[in-house]
Structure formats: structure tokens, C-alpha cells
N, C-alpha and C positions, 0 to 999 in steps of 0.2 A: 724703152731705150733711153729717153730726154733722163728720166730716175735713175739711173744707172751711171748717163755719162754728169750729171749733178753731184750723185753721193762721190764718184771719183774726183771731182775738183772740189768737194769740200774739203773729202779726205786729202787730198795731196795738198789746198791751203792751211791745212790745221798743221801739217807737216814741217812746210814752210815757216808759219810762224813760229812754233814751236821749236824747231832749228834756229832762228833769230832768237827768241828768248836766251838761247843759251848758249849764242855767240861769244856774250862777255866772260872773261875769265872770272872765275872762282877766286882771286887775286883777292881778298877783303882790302878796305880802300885804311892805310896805318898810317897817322900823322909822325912819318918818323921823325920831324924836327921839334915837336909839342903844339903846332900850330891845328889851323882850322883847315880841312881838306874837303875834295870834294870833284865827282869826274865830271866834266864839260861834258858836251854835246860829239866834241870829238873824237873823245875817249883816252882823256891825257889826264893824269891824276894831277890835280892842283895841290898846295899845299902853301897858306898865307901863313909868315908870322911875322912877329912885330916884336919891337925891344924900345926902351928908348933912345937908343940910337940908330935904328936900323928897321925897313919895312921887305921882308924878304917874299921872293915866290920861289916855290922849287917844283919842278915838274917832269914829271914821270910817264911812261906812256901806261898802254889799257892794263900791262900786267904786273906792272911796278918797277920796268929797270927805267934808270935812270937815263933822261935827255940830257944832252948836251946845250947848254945855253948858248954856246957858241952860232953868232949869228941870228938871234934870239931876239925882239923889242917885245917889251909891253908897261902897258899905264895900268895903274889901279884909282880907280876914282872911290874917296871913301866919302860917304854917305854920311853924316854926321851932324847934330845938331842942326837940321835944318839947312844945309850946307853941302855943296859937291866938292872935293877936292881932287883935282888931278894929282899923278905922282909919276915921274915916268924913273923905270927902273929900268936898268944896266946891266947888261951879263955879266957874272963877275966866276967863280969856279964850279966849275961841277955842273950838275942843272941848279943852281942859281939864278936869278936877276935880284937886284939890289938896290934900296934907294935909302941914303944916309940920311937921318936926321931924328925928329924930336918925336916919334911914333908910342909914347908910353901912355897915351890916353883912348886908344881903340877900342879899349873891351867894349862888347855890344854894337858896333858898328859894322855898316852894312857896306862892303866894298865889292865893286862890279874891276872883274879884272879882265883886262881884253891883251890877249897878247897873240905873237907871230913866232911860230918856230920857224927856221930857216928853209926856206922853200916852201913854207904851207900860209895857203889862207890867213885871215886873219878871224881868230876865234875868240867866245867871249863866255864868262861865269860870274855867278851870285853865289856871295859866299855873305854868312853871320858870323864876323868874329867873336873867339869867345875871350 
């Protein structure tokens, strides 16, 4: 009987996980802006790009539509030469936030982006620019 009610809770935790495994969407994770992307922990598609004048985040949820920045903070500290750099960016249209200025030197740089959607925790990701 103990063999019987054991192989039942293996089988129904293999079930379980296996259902988790494939909770996440089938969504392939597509840098629509040309930038570096990458899903958090939360399940919100990140997406960094940078220009020289402009360091952008756009964010998405697990299946790709598009969040509302509205209401929205978050910093990106970039890693860089030996160096932390804060940056706090701005909601600005769409799911955007935005921080102006002299950003053309990133390639290769390690940026930790912690940001707040409105109403939610405060969440954080490691991304490698390319």
C-alpha cells in the first residue's frame, strides 16, 4: 500500500512540474526595438537600447503585449569600466522609460535594471549589452 500511495505522488509531482514547465508562453522573446532583451523573474519581457542620445527600457508582459509605462519608475545601473553608474529613467510613450543623454559608448556593458510597474513590487534584471 505505502508503494502504491508513493508511485501516486510521484506521478502526480511529475505532473505538477511538468504543468510548470510549460506555464510560460511559447511567445519567443524578439528584440522589436534592435536592442538587448531578456524575461525577469517576473515574467515581463525586458528590452535595453541605447543611442547616443538616449538610454531606453521597453517592457512587455510574459506573452509580448505591450505594458503601459504609465505609472511606471525604474534605474538602470550600468556596469562599466570598473564603475557603477545609476540612471533613473522616465516613462515617456508606450511601454517606454527614458533617460536622455550621452549613452553611445555601451557596447559590452553589464546593466542591472530594477524597475516598478504600477501597482507591483519592485523587480530586478541582468542584461549584457550588445
Amino acid at each position: 500500500m505505502k508503494k502504491i500511495i508513493g508511485i501516486a505522488a510521484l506521478l502526480l509531482s511529475s505532473l505538477w512540474l511538468t504543468s510548470l514547465a510549460h506555464a510560460h508562453s511559447d511567445v519567443p522573446l524578439k528584440a522589436e526595438y534592435g536592442g538587448t532583451i531578456k524575461e525577469a523573474a517576473a515574467g515581463h519581457q525586458l528590452e535595453v537600447t541605447y543611442s547616443a542620445t538616449a538610454l531606453s527600457l521597453y517592457i512587455k508582459d510574459h506573452d509580448g503585449k505591450k505594458l503601459s509605462s504609465e505609472g511606471a519608475s525604474a534605474e538602470i545601473i550600468v556596469q562599466q569600466n570598473n564603475t557603477n553608474t545609476p540612471v533613473q529613467l522616465k516613462p515617456s510613450k508606450g511601454n517606454a522609460l527614458t533617460a536622455k543623454g550621452d549613452f553611445s559608448q555601451l557596447s559590452g556593458a553589464i546593466v542591472i535594471v530594477k524597475y516598478t510597474m504600477k501597482g507591483e513590487k519592485l523587480e530586478q534584471a541582468r542584461l549584457t549589452l550588445k
